[in-house]
N, C-alpha and C positions, 0 to 999 in steps of 0.2 A: 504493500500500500504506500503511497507517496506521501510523505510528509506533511501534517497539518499545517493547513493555510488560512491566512484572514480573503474570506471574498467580499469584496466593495461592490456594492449594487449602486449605481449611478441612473437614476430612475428620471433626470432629464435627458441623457442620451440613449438612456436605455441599454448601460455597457454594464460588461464585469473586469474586474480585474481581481487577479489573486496573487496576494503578498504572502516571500514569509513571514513568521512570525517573530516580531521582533525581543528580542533577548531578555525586553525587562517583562512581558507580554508568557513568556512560555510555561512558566509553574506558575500561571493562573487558570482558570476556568472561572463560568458564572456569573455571581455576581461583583466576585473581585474583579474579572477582567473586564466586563461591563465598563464596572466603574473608573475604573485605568484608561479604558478606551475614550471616554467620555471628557475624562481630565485632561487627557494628551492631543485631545484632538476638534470639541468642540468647544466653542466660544461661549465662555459662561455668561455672558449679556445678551445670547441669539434668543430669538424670539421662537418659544418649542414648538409652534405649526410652522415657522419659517426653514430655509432653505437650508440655514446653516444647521440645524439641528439632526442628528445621526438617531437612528434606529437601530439596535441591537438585539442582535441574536448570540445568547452564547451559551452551549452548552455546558455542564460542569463537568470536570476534571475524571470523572470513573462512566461517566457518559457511555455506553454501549456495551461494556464491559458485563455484563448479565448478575450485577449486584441488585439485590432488591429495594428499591425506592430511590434508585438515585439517577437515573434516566430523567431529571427533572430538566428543563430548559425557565434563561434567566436571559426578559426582555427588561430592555432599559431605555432609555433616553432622558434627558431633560424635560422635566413635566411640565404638562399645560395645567395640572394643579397645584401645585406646591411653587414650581420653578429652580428646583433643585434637581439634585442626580435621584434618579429613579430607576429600582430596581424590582420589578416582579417574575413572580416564579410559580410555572403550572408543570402538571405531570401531561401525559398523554406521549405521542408520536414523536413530537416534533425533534426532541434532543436528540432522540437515537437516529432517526434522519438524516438529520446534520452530522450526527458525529462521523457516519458511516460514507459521508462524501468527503471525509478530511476537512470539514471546516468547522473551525475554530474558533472562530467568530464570522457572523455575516451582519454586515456594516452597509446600512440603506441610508442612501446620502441625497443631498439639492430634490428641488422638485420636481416634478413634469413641467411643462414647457404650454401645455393646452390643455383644458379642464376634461376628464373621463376617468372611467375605473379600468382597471387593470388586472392581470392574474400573474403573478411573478413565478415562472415554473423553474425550477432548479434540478436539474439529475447532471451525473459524471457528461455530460456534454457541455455543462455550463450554464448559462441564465438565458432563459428567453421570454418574454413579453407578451401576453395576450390579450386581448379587446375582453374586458368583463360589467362593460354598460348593461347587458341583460340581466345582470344580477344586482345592479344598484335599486337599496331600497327595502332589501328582501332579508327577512331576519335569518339569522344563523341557520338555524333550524331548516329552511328550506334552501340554504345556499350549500350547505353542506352535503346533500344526496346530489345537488346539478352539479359540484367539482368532481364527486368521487365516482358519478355516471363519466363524465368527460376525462378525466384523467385513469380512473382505475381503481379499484380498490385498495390497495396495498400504497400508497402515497399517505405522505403528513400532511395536514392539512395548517394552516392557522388562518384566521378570516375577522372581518369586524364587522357589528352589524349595524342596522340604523342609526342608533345613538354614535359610532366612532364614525359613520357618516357624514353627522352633523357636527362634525370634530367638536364632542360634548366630551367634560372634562372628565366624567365617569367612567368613561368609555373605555376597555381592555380587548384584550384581545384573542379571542376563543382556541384554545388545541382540540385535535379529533381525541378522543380517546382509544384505547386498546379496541374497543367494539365499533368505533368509525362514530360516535358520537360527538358532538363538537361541544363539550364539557367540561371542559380544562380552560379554567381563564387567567391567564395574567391581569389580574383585574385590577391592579390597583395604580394610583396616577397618572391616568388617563392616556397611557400608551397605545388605546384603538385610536383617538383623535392626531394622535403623530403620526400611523400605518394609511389613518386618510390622508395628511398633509402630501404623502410621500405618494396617492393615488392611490394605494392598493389596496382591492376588498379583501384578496385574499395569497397568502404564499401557497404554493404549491413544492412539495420536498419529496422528489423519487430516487429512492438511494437502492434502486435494483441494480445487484451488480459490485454493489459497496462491497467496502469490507470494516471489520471490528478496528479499531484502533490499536495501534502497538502498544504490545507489555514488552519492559526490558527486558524482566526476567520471569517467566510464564511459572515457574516452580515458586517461586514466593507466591507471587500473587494467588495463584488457587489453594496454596496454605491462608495466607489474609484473608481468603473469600470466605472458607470452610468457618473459619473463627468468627470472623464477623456475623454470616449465616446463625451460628451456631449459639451467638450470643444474644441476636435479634430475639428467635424463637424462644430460646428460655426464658427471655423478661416477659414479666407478670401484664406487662404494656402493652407488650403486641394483640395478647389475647382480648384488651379491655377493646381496643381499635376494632381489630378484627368483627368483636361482636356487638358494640355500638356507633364505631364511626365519632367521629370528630365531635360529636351529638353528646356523647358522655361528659362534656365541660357545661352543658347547661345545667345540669343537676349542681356542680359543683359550683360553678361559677354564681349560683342563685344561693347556694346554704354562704357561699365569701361577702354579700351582699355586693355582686361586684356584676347579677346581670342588666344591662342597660333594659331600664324599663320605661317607657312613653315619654322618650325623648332623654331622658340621661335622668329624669327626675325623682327616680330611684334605684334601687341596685337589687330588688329583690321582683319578683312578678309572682302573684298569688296562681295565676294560669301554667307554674314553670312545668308544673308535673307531668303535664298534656301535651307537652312538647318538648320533654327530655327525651334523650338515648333512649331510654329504658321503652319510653311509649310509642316511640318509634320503631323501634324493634319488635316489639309485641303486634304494632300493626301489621307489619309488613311482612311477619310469619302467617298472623291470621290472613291476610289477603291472599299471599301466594300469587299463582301466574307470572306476570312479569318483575314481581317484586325481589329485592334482593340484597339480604341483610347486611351480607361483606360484597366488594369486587373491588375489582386491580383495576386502577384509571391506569395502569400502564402495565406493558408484557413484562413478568418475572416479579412481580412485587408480591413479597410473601406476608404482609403486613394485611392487605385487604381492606383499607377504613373507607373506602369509597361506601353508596348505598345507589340503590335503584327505588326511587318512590314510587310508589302503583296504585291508582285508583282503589275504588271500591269494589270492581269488578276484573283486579289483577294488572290493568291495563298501565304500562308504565307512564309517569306523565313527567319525570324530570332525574338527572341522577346530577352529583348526587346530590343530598340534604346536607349543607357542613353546619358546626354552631355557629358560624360567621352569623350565616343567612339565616339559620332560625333564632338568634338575639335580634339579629338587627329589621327583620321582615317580620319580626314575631313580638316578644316582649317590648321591645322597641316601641311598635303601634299598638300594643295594647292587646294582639291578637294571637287567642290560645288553640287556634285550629291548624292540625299539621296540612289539611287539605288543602285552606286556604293560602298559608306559609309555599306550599310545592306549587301553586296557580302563578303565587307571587314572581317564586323563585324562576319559574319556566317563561319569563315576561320577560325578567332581569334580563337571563340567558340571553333571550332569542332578539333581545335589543342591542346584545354584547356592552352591557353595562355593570359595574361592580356592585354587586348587591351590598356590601359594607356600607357605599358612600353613598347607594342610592335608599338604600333601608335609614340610613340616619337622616338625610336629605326629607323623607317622608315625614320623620318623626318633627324636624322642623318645623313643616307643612302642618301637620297637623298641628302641633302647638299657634300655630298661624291663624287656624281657623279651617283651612284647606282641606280638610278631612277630618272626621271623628276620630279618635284613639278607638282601635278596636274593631273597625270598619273595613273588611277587606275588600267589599267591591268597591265603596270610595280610594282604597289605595289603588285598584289594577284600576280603574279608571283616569287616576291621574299618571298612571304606568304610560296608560292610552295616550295621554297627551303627548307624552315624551314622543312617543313612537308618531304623531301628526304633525309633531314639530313647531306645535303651538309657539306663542311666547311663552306661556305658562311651563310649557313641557321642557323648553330651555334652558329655563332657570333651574328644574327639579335637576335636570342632566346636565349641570355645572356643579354639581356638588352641593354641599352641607350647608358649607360658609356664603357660596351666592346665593343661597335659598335665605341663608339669615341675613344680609344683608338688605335685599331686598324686602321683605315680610317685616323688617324689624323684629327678629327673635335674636337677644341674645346668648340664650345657652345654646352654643353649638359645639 
């Protein structure tokens, strides 16, 4: 395999170039090398939808290598939130994609040239460009089966959807998962609204043909594996994951007084019980069908904290459930329904919006007047706006702090 390289996406000429990697650059991965790439090379005064601002792709450092959980990928840029260095991190396809074309970082630079969307396709032939105006508009959810008809099955996917459209500061940036769902978000500081600055609805990564990254010395490393493996499964932790998902900090996080409840103005929610781990689990055994209490958002992860939520008739409606989404879609608004919480969460998703900053964003709202605390068709309804692109819907998809701003609510 040829030696890891940084690929430059130049998305006004629509070129590539691939560098190697430079010496202070080589025992990083993630989100250290992100943030190195970031320091060394864009202009900390550029403006994060403008030209000067870089897009990153960086895998971390055991990327491909068949360790459990760590095929993660770590997008960054300068945020249209904050305005600092930003670094998010989802599981799914994309990292072992990348790893297995020798890149080491992929670096999306300047802008288009003429307003339209794009499909940025990548395999061992290099970068090429294609017209994806048919798909502008259209939530994850439906954009996701028209890539993976058109390109293949077996492709990474990453994509953004309406709200990173409207270069909205929530906005993240969707991974397919192990089952081709597009589930996995980098969602946090608005890195979909910088993937639109740059044109693209969506990357496309075919690494048929790839190969694993080089070990130096293949007899250590699968002693390291076996041990690592081996210490994973004996913690009492993995078992807690495996059988309630991320969902098990609501219980705990409500006896700490520390669950965010209808807008931050308490730390406990009388509803917590209804929408802990524990009753989540319970559900999601009695429903059955497409329901499913552990799963791997990415191939080889022995951990399993992912979940698949299922209707009442088994019918799957979102995967998964994390405590992010059910604190901030849930106790947050006041609301103790897991059903209502997964409607929510499947809105977020298919908007490619970070449910953390869009769930607190609400809670705002609702302290504003904008909605009831506890009112889930009044929250998917102002979901709806976001998605029409109201004014109203602008401000929710800007974040926490413009929603306070504007409404005058201080606690944000």
């Amino acid at each position: 395999m040829p030696q890891p390289s940084v690929w430059y996406v130049n998305v006004r000429r629509q070129s590539l170039r691939r560098e190697p990697v430079p010496e202070g650059w080589q025992r990083l991965g993630g989100r250290g090398l992100l943030a190195r790439i970031l320091l060394d090379e864009v202009i900390p005064t550029c403006d994060p939808l403008g030209p000067h601002n870089k897009l990153i792709f960086a895998p971390g450092l055991l990327v491909g290598l068949g360790l459990s959980s760590c095929d993660r990928i770590s997008i960054g840029a300068k945020s249209p939130l904050t305005g600092g260095v930003k670094e998010s991190n989802a599981g799914g396809r994309t990292a072992a994609h990348l790893a297995r074309l020798g890149i080491k970082a992929l670096v999306i630079e300047d802008q288009p040239a003429e307003p339209g969307w794009w499909v940025l396709h990548l395999s061992r032939e290099g970068a090429r460009f294609e017209r994806a105006d048919d798909l502008a508009g259209l939530g994850v959810y439906e954009t996701a089966p028209r890539l993976l008809e058109r390109y293949g099955p077996h492709v990474a996917i990453a994509l953004i959807g309406p709200g990173g459209e409207q270069r909205m500061a929530a906005a993240g940036i969707q991974n397919l998962d192990k089952d081709r769902r597009p589930s996995r978000i980098s969602a946090r500081g608005g890195l979909g609204a910088v993937m639109a600055s740059k044109g693209l609805k969506a990357i496309v990564v075919d690494s048929r043909d790839g190969e694993k990254p080089p070990i130096a010395h293949p007899d250590r490393f699968r002693q390291a594996r076996k041990a690592y493996h081996d210490a994973l499964m004996a913690h009492p932790q993995t078992e807690v994951y495996a059988n309630y998902g991320t969902a098990a900090m609501t219980s705990m996080s409500n006896g700490f007084g520390g669950l965010p409840t209808r807008n931050f103005s308490a730390g406990q929610f009388e509803g917590a019980e209804r929408i802990s781990g524990e009753s989540l689990r319970q559900m999601l055994l009695r429903r059955g069908g497409e329901a499913e209490t552990t799963h791997a958002c990415m191939a080889g992860c022995t951990i399993r904290c992912s979940n698949t939520f299922a209707d009442a008739q088994g019918r799957a409606v979102v995967s998964p459930i994390e405590y992010e989404t059910i604190g901030m879609l849930g106790a947050n608004l006041g609301i103790d329904d897991l059903d209502t919480i997964a409607r929510l969460n499947w809105m977020v998703n298919d908007l490619g919006l970070d449910s953390i900053e869009i769930g607190v964003a609400l809670g705002v709202a609702a302290e504003a007047g904008l909605m009831a605390f506890g009112d889930g068709e009044q929250a998917l309804a102002l979901l709806e706006e976001i998605r029409q692109g109201t004014p109203l819907g602008r401000i929710l998809g800007n974040g926490a702090v413009v929603t306070g701003r504007v409404f005058g609510v201080a606690r944000v």
